[in-house]
Phi, psi and omega in degrees: 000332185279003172262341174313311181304302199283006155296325182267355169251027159288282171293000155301283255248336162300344178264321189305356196267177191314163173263004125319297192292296189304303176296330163285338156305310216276320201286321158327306201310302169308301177323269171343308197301323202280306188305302170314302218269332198286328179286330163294306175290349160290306214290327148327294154337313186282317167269015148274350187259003177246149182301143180293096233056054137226126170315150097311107166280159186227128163281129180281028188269320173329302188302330186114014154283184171299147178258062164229336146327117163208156215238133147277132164203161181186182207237130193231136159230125181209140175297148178320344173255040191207132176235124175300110158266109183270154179230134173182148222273142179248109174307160133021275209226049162250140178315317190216110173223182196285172175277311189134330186274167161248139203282083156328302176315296164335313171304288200309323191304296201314314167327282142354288170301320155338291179285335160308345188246350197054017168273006177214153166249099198137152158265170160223151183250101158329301150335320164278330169236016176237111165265142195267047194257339153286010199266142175300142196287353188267004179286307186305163201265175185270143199218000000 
């Protein structure tokens, strides 16, 4: 409970500020926007110059990562009846890696936007596209 408090008198203390403080926040955004689409537009770039269905690692330091950071990506093109599956061995001799679940909340956002934009119709059901039958059972989602 005490972190709750100090999120919410965080975020108190964020509405309360000056009106100085609100226009130099406000004056970051164009910055960010440009520094986000400039970040983007490497990384498009960098995967319009590599062949179609193959991963790349891409180091993220360029982006304003760690330069011990790296990112797997890659440009997919697959008929509807057909889905990508990666498979790989979790190296050594790394700091950090993912588990393995899925951010549901990430998805449904992704979702939200979707229908927000009219590009989707429908609910979707997870359960059908995602399977969690490798996943460690405290990974799976609760049903």
């Amino acid at each position: 409970m005490l972190v709750d408090a100090v999120n919410i008198q965080d975020v108190a203390q964020e509405l309360s500020s000056t009106p100085v403080h609100i226009a130099a926040r406000l004056a970051e955004i164009p910055r960010f926007a440009d520094r986000y689409i400039q970040s983007l537009h490497a990384l498009v770039t960098i995967l319009d110059s590599k062949p179609v269905n193959t991963l790349h690692m891409n180091p993220w330091s360029r982006f304003g990562g760690l330069s011990t950071q790296y990112y797997y990506q890659g440009r997919f093109e697959l008929e509807p009846d057909e889905a990508l599956i990666i498979e790989t061995e979790i190296p050594d001799s790394v700091r950090y890696w993912g588990v393995g679940n899925f951010g549901r909340k990430g998805m449904d956002d992704m979702i939200r936007a979707q229908r927000l934009v009219d590009a989707l119709k429908g609910d979707v059901d997870w359960s059908k596209i995602v399977d969690e039958s490798f996943l460690a059972d405290d990974l799976k989602s609760k049903k």
